[in-house]
gemmi code that builds the backbone of each chain (N, CA, C; Angstrom):
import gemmi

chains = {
    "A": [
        ("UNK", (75.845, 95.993, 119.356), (74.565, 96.660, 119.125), (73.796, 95.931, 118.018)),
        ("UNK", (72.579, 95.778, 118.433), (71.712, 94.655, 117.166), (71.649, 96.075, 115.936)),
        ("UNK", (71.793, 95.102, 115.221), (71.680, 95.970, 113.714), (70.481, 96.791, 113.431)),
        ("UNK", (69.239, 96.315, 114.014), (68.198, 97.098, 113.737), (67.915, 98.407, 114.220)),
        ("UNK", (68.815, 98.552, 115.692), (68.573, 99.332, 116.572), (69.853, 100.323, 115.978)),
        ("UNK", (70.928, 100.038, 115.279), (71.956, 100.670, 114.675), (70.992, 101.656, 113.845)),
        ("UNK", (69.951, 100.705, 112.878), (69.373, 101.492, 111.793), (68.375, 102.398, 112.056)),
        ("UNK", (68.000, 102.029, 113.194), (66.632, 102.690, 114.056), (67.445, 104.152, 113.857)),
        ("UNK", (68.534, 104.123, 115.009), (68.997, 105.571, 115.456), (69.361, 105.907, 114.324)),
        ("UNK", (70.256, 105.551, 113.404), (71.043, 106.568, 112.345), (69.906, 107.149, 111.642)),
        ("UNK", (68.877, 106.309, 111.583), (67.702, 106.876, 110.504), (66.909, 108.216, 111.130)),
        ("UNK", (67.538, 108.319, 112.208), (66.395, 109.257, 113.402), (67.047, 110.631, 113.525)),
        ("UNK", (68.880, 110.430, 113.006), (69.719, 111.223, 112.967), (69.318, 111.971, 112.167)),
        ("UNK", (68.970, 112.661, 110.773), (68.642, 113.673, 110.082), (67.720, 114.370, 110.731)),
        ("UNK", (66.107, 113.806, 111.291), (65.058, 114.793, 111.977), (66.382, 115.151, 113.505)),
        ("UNK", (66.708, 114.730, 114.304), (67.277, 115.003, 115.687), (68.107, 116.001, 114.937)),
        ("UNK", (68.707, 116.402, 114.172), (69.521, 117.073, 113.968), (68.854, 118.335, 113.409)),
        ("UNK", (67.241, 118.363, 112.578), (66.886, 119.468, 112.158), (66.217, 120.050, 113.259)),
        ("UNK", (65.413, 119.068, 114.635), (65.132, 119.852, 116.121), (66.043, 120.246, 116.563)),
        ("UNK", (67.097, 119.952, 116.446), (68.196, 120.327, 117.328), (68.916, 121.882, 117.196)),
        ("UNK", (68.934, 121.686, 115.506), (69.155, 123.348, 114.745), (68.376, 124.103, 115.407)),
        ("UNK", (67.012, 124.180, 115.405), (65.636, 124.588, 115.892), (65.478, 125.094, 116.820)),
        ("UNK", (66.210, 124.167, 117.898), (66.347, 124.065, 119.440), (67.406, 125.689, 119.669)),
        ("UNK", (68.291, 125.258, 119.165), (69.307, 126.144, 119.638), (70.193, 126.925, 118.599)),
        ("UNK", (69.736, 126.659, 117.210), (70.072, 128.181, 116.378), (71.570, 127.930, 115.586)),
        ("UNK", (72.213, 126.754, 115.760), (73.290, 127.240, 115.627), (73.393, 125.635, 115.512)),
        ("UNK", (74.601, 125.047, 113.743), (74.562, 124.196, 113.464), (75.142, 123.229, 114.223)),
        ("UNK", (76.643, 123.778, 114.607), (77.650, 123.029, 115.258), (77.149, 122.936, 116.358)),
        ("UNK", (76.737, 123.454, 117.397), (76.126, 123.115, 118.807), (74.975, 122.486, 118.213)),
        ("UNK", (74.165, 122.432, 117.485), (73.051, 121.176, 116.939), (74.278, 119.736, 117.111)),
        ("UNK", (75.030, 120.083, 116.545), (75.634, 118.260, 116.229), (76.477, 117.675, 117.681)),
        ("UNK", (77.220, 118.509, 118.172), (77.003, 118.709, 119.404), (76.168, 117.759, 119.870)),
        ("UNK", (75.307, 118.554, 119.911), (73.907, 118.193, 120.459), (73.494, 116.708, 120.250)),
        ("UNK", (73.222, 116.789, 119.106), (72.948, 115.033, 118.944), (74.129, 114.068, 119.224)),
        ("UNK", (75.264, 114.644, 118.945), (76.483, 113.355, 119.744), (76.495, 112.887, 120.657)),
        ("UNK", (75.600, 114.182, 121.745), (75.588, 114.112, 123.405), (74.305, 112.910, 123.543)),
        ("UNK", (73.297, 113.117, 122.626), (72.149, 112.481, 122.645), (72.316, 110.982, 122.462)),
        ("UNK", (73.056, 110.345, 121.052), (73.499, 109.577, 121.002), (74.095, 108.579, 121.722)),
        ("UNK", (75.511, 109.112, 122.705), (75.984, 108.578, 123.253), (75.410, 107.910, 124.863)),
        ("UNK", (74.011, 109.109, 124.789), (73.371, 108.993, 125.763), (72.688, 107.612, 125.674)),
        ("UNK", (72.179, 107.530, 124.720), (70.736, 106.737, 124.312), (71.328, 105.853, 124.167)),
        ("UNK", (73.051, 105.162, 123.556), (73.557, 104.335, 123.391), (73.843, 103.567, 124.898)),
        ("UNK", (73.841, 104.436, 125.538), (74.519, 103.879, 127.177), (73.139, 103.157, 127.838)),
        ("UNK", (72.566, 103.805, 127.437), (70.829, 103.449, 127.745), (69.871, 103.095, 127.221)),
        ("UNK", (70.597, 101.833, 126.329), (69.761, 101.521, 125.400), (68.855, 100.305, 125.986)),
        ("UNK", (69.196, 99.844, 127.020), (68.405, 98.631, 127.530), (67.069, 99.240, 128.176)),
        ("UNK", (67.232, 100.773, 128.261), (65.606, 101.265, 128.568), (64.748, 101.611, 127.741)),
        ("UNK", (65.365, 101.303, 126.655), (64.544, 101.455, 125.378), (63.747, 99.824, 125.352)),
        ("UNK", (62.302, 100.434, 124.993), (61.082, 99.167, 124.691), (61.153, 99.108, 123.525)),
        ("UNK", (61.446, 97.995, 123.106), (61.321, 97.568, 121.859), (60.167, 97.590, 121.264)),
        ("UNK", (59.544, 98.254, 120.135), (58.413, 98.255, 119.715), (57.683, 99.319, 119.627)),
        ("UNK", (58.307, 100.289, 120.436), (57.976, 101.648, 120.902), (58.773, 102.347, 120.106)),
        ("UNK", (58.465, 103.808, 119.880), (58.490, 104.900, 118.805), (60.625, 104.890, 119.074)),
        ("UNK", (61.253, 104.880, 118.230), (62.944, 104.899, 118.693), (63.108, 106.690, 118.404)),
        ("UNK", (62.132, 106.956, 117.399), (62.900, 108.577, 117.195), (62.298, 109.248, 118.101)),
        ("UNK", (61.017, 109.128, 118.957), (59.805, 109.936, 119.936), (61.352, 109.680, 120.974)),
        ("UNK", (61.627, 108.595, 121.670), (62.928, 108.239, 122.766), (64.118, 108.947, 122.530)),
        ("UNK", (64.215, 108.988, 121.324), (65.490, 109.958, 121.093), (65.083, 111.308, 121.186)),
        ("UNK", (64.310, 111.906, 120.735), (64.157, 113.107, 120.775), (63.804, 113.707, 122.398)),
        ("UNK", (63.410, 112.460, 123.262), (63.086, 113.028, 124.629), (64.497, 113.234, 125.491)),
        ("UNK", (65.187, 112.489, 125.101), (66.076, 112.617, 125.531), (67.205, 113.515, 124.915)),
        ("UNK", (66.979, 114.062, 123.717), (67.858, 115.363, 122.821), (66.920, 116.563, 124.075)),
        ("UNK", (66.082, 116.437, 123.818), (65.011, 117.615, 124.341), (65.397, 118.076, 125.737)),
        ("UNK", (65.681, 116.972, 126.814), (66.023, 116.685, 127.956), (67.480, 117.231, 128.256)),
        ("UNK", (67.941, 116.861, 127.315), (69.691, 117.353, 127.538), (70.073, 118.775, 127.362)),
        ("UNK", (69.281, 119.052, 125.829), (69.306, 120.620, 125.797), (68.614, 121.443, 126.882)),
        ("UNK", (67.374, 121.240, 127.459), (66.942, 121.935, 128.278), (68.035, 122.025, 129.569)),
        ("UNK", (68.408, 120.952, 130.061), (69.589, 121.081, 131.296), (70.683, 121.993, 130.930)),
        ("UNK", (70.868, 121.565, 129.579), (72.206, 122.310, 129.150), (72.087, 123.579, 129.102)),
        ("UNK", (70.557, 124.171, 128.315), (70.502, 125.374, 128.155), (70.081, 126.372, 129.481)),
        ("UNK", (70.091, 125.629, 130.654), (69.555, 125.847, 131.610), (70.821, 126.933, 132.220)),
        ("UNK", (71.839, 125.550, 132.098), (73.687, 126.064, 132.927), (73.935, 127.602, 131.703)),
        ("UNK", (73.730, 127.156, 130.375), (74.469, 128.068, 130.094), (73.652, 129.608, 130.268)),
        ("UNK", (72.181, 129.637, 130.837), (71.796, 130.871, 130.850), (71.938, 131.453, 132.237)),
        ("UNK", (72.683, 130.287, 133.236), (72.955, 131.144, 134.184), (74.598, 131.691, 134.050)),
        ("UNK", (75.176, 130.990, 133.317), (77.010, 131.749, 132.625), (76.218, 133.252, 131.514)),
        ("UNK", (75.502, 132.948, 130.975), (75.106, 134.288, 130.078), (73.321, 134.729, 130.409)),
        ("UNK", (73.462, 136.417, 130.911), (72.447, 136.667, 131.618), (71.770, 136.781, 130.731)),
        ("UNK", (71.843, 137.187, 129.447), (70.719, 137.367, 128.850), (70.630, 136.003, 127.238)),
        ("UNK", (70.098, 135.246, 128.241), (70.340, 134.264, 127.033), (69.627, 134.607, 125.979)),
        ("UNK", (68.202, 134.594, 125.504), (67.527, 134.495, 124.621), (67.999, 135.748, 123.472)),
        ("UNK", (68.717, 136.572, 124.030), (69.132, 138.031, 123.490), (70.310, 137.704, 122.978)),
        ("UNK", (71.348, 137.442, 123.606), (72.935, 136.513, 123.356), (72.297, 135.359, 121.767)),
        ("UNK", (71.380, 134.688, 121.888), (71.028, 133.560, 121.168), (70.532, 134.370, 119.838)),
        ("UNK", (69.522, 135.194, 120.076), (69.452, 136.304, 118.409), (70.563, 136.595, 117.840)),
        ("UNK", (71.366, 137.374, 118.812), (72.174, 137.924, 118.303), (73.522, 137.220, 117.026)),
        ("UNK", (73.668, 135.876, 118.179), (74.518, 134.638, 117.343), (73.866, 134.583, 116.004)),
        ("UNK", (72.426, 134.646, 116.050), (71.828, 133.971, 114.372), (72.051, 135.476, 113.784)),
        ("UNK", (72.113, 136.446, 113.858), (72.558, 137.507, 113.576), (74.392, 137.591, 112.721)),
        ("UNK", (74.819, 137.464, 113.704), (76.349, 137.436, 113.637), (76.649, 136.382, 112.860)),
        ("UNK", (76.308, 135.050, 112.872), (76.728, 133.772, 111.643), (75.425, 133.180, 110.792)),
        ("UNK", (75.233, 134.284, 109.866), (74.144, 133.578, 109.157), (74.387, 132.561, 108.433)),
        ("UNK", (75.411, 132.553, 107.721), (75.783, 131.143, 106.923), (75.828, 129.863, 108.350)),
        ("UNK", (75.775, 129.666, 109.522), (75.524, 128.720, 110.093), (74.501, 128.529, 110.316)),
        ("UNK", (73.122, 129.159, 109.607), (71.637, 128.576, 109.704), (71.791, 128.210, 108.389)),
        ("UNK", (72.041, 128.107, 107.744), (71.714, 127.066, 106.246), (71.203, 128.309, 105.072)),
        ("UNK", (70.238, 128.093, 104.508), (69.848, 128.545, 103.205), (69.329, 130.313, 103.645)),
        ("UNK", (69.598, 131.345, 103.222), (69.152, 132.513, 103.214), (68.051, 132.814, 103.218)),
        ("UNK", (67.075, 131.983, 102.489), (65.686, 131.576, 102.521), (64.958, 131.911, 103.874)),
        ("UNK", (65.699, 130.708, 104.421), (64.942, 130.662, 105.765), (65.359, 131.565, 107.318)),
        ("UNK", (66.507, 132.368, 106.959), (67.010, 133.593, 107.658), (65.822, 134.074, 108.281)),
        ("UNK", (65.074, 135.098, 107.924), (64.393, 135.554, 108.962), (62.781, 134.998, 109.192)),
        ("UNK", (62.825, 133.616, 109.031), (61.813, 132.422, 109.662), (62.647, 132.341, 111.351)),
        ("UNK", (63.907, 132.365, 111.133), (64.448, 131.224, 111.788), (64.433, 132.227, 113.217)),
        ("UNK", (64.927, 133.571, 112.811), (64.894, 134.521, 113.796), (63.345, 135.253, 114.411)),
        ("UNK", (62.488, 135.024, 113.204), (61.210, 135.125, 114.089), (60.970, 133.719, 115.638)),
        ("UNK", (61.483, 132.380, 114.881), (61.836, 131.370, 115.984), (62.400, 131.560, 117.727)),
        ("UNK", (63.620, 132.661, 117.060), (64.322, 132.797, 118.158), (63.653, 133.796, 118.895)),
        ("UNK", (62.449, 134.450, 119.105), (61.827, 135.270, 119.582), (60.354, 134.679, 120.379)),
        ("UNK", (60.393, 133.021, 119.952), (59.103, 132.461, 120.927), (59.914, 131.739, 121.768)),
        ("UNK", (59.131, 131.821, 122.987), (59.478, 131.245, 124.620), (59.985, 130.062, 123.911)),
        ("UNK", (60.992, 129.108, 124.725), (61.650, 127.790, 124.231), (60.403, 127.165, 124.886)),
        ("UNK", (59.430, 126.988, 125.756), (58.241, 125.784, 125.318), (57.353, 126.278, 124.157)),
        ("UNK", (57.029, 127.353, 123.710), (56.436, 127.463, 122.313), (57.020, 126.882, 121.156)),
        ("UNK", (58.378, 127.052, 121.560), (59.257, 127.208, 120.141), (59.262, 125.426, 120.009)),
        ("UNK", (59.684, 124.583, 121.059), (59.635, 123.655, 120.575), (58.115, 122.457, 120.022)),
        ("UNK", (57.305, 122.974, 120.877), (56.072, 122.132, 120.438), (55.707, 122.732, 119.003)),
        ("UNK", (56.084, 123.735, 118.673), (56.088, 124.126, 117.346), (56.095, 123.155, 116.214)),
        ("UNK", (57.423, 123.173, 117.001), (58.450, 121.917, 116.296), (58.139, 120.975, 115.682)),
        ("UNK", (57.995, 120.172, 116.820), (57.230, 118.554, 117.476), (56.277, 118.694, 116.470)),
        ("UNK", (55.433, 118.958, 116.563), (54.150, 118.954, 115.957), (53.985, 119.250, 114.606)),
        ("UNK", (54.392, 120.710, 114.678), (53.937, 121.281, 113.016), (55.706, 121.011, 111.833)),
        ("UNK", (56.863, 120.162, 111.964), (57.801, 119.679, 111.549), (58.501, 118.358, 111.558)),
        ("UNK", (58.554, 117.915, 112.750), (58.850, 116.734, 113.717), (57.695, 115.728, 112.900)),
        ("UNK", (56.123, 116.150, 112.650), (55.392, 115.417, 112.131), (54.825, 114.114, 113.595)),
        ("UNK", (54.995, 115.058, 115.182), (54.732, 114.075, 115.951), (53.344, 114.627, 116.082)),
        ("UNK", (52.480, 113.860, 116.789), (51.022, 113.850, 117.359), (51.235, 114.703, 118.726)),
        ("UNK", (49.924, 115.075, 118.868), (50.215, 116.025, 120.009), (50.339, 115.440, 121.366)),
        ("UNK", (49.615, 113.843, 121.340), (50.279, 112.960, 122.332), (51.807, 112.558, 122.416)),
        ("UNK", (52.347, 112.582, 121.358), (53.583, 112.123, 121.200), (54.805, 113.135, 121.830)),
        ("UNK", (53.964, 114.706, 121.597), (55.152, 115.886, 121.461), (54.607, 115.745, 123.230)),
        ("UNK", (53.545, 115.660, 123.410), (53.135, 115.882, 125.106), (54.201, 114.836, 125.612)),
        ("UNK", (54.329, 113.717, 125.395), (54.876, 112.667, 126.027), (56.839, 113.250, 125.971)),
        ("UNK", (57.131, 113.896, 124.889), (58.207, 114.012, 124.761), (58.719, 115.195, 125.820)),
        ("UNK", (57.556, 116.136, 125.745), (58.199, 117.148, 126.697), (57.652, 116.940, 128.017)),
        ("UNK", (56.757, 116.180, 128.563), (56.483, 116.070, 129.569), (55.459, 116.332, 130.233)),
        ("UNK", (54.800, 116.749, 129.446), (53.175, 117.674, 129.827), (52.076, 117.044, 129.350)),
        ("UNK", (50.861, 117.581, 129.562), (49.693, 117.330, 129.177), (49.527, 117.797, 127.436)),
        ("UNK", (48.606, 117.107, 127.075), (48.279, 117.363, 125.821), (47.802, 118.657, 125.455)),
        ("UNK", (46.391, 118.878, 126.263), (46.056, 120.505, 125.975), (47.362, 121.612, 126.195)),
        ("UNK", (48.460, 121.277, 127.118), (49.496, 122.472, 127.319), (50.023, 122.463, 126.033)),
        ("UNK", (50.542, 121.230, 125.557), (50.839, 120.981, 124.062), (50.377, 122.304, 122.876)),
        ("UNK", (49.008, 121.274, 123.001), (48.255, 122.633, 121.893), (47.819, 123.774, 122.190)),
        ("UNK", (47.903, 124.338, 123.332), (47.453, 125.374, 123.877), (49.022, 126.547, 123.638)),
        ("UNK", (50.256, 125.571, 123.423), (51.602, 126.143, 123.442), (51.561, 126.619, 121.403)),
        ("UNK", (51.103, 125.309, 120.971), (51.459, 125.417, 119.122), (50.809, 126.836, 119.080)),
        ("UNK", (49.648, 126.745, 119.354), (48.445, 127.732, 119.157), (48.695, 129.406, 119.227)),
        ("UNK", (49.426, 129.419, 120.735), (50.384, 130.737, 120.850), (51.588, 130.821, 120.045)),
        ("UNK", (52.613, 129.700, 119.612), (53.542, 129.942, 118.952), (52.856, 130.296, 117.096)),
        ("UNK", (52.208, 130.035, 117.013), (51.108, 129.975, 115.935), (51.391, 131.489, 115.646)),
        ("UNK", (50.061, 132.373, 116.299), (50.079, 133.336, 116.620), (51.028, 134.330, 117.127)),
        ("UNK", (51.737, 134.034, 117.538), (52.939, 134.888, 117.927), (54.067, 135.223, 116.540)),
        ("UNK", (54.236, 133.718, 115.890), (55.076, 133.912, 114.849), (54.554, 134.906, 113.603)),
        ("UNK", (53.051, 134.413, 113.426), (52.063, 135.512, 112.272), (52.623, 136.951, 112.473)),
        ("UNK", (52.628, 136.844, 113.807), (52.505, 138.463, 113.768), (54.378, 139.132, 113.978)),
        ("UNK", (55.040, 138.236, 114.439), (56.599, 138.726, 113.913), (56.600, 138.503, 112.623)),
        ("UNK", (55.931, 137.498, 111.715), (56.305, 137.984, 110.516), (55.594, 139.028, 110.076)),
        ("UNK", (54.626, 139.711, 110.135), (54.548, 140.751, 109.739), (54.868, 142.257, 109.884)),
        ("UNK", (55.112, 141.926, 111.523), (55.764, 143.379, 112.018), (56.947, 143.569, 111.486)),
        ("UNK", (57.684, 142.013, 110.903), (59.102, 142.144, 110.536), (59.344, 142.707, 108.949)),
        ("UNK", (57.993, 142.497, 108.451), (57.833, 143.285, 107.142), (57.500, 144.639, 107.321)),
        ("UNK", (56.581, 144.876, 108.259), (56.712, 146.516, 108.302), (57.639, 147.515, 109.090)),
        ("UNK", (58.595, 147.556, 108.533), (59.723, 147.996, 109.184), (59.453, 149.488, 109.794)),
        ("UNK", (58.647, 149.979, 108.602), (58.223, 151.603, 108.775), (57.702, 151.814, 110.173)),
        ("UNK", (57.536, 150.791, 111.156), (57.328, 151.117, 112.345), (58.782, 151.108, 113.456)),
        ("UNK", (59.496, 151.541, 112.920), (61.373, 152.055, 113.893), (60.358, 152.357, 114.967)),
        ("UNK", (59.993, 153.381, 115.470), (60.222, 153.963, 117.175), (59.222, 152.778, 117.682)),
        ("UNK", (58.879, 151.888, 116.898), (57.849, 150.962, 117.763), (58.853, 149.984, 118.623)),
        ("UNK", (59.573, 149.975, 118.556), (60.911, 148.614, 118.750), (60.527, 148.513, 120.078)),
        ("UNK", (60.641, 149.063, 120.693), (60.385, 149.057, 121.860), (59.162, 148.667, 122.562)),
        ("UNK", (58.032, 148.727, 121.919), (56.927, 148.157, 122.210), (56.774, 146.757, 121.375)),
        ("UNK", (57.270, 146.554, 120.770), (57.466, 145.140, 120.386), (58.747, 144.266, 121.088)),
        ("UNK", (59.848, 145.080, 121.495), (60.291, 143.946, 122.365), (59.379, 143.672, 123.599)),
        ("UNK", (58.851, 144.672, 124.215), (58.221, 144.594, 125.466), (56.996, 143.092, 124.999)),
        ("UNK", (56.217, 143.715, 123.905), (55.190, 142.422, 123.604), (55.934, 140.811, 123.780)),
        ("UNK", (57.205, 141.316, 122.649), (57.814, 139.881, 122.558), (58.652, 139.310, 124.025)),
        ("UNK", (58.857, 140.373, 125.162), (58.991, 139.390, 126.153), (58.421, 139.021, 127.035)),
        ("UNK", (56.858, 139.623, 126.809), (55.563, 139.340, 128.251), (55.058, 137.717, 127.905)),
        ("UNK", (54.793, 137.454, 129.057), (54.579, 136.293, 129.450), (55.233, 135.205, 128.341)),
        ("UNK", (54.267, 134.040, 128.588), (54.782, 132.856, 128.401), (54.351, 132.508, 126.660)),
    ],
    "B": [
        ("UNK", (53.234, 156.677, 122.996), (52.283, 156.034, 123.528), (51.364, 155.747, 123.002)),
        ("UNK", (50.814, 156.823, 122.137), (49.712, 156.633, 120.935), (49.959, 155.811, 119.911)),
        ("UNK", (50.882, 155.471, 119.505), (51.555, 155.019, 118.797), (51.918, 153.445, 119.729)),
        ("UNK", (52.127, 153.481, 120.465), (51.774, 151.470, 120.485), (50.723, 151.047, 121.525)),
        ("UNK", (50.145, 152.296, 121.523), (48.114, 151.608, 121.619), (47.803, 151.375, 120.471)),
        ("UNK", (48.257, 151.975, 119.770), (47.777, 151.474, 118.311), (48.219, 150.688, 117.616)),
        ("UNK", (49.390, 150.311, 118.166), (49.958, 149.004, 117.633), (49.361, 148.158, 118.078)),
        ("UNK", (49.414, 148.203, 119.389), (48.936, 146.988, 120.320), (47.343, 146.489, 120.171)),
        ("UNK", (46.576, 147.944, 119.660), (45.024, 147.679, 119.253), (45.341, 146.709, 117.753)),
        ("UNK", (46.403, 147.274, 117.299), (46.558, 146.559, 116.026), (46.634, 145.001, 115.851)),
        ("UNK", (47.526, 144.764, 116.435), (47.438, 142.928, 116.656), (46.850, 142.493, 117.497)),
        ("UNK", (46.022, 142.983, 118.795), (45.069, 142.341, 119.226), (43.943, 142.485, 119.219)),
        ("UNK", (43.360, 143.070, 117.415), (42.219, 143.046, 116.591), (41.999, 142.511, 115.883)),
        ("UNK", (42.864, 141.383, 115.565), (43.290, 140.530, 114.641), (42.400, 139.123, 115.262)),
        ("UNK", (42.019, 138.795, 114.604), (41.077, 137.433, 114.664), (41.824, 136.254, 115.661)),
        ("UNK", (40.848, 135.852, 116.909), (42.306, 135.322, 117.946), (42.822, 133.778, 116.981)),
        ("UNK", (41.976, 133.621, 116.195), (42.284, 132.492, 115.279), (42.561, 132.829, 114.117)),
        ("UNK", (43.864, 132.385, 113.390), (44.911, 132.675, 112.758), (43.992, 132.430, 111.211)),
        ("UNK", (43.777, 132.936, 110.050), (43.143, 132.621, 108.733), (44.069, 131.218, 108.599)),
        ("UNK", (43.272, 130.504, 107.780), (43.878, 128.972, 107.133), (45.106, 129.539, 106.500)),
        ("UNK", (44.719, 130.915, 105.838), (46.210, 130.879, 104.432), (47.487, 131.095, 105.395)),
        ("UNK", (47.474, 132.086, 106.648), (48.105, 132.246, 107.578), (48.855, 130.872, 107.916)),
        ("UNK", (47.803, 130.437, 108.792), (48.885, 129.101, 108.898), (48.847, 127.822, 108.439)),
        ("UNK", (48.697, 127.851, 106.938), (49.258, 126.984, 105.824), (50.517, 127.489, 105.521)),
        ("UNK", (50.715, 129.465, 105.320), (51.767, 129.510, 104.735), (53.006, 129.586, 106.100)),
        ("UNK", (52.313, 129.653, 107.309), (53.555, 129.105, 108.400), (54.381, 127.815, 108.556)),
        ("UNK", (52.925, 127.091, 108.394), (53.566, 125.756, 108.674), (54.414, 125.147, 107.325)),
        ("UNK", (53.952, 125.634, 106.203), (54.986, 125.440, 104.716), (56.246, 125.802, 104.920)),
        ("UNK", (56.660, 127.231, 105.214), (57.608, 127.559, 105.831), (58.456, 126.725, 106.623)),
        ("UNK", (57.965, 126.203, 108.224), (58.373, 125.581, 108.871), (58.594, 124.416, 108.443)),
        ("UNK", (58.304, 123.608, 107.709), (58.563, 122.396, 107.279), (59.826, 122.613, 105.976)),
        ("UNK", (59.468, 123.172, 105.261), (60.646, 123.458, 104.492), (62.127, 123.921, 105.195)),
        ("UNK", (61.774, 124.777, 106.256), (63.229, 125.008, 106.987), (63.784, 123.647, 107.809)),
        ("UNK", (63.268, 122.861, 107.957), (63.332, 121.819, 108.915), (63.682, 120.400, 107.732)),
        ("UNK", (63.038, 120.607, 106.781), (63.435, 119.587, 105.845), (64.409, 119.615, 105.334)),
        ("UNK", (65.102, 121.137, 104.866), (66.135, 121.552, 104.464), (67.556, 120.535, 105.012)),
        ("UNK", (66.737, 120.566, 106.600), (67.890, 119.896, 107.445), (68.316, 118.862, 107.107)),
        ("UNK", (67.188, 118.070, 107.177), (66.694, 116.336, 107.515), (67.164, 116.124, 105.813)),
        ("UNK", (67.024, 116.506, 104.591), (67.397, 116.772, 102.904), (69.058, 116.548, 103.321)),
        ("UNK", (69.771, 116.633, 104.615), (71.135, 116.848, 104.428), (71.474, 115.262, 104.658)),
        ("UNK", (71.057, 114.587, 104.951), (70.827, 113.164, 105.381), (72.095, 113.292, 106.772)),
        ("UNK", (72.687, 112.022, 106.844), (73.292, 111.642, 108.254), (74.870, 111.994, 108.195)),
        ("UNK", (75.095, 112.915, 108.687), (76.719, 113.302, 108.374), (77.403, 112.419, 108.868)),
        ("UNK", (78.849, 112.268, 108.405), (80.276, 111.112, 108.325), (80.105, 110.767, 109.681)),
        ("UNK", (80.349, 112.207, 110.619), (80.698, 111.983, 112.372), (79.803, 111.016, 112.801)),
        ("UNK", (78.419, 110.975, 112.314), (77.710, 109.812, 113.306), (77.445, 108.579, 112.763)),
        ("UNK", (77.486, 108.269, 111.834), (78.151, 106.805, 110.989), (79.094, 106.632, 111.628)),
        ("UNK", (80.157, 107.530, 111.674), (81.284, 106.911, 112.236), (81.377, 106.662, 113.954)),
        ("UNK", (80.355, 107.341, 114.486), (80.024, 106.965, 115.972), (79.545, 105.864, 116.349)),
        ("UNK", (78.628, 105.830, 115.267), (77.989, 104.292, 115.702), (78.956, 103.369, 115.151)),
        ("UNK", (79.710, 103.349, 114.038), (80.749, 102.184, 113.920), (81.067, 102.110, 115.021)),
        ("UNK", (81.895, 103.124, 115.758), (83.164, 103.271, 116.891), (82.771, 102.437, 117.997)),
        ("UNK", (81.070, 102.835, 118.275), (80.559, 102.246, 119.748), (80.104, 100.726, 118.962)),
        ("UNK", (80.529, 100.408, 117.698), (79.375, 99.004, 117.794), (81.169, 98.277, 117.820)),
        ("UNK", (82.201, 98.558, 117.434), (83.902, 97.955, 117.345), (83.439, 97.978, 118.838)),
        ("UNK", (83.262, 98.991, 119.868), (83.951, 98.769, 121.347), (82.761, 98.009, 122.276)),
        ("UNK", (81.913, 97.943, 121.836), (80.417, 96.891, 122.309), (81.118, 95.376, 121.808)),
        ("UNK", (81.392, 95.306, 120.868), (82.083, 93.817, 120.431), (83.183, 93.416, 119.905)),
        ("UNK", (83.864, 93.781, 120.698), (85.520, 93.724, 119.908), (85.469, 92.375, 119.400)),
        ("UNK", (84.972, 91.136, 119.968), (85.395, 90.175, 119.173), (84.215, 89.866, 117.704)),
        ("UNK", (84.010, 90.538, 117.879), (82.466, 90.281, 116.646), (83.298, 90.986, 115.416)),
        ("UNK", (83.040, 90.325, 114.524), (83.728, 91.132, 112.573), (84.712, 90.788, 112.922)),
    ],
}
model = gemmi.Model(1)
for chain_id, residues in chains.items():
    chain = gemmi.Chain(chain_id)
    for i, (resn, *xyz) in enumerate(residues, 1):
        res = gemmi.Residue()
        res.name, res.seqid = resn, gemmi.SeqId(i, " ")
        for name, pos in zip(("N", "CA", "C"), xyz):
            atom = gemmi.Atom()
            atom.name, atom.element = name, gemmi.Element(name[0])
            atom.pos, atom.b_iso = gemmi.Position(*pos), 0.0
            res.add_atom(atom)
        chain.add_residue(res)
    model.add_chain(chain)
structure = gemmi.Structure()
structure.add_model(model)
structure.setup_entities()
């Protein structure tokens, strides 16, 4: 492996690993995650253009793997997105700093294409051509996705501060699972 | 029922565009949780992956 392309990926390893947390909530299936990516991108490295973005390629292909992956495992568990709270629930010391605890779970409550152009864009530090190119879509779906995850998150964080609304639960899960 | 029409009047009376402080203090948030990560730099396992695959790419090389 040419040395540059050694330094390319390892350097790409810290962000792939904080989408990856992001992605799927949970540290050890993050690393997981990027090993799978890795080994991927390593096997396939002759489709890599030299000159072209190495962490945008890696991340399409982290992005790519989790989506397949997360695909199988929500047909083994019916209620994935519910199963997936619940985990950040049950092992909080495997999201990192206490701080960011209930950021992370307002996260786990936007559609996985919101949640990740989120990402991409407003963390990742990619362009909205870049996050389009990564997930596969058009640009306006891009920002038309941040925009709702935007908005969607404002307002779990605040409903999540006003707790004094208990019998509402129910009309807020219903909100939080209509449409896209 | 009255009670999440009025919720529901509640957040979708809300300006469909988010105030700046809104999402300055989202995206601060989000970047700090995400940096937190990337702050951990490159753990042992994948240093040591890429050694492993660059020994079995060139066994006779080093």
């Amino acid at each position: 492996m040419d040395d540059s392309v050694r330094k390319a990926v390892l350097g790409a390893v810290p962000s792939l690993r904080a989408f990856a947390i992001s992605l799927c909530g949970n540290v050890d299936r993050a690393d997981d995650l990027v090993q799978e990516t890795l080994l991927r991108a390593l096997a396939n490295i002759h489709s890599f253009q030299p000159g072209t973005n190495m962490s945008a390629w890696l991340f399409t292909i982290l992005r790519n793997h989790f989506r397949s992956e997360y695909r199988k495992r929500r047909r083994e568990v019916e209620d994935g997105e519910g199963r997936y709270a619940q985990t950040l629930k049950s092992q909080p010391e495997q999201y990192g700093r206490v701080e960011f605890r209930e950021f992370r779970e307002a996260l786990t409550h936007l559609p996985a294409d919101q949640r990740e152009a989120l990402i991409l864009v407003g963390a990742s530090g990619f362009s909205y051509e870049e996050a389009a190119n990564i997930c596969g879509c058009a640009v306006g779906t891009i920002k038309s996705r941040v925009n709702r995850a935007r908005t969607r998150l404002a307002e779990l964080m605040s409903i999540e501060d006003a707790d004094e609304f208990g019998p509402d639960e129910q009309t807020r899960a219903v909100m939080a699972g209509g449409g896209e | 029922m009255d009670t999440a029409e009025t919720h529901n009047r509640k957040s979708t009376s809300k300006p469909a565009k988010l105030s700046r402080e809104v999402q300055a203090r989202l995206g601060q948030q989000l970047r700090s949780m995400y940096d937190d990560v990337v702050n951990q730099g490159v753990p042992d396992r994948f240093t040591a992956l890429l050694n492993q695959i660059n020994g079995d790419g060139n066994k006779d090389g080093q």
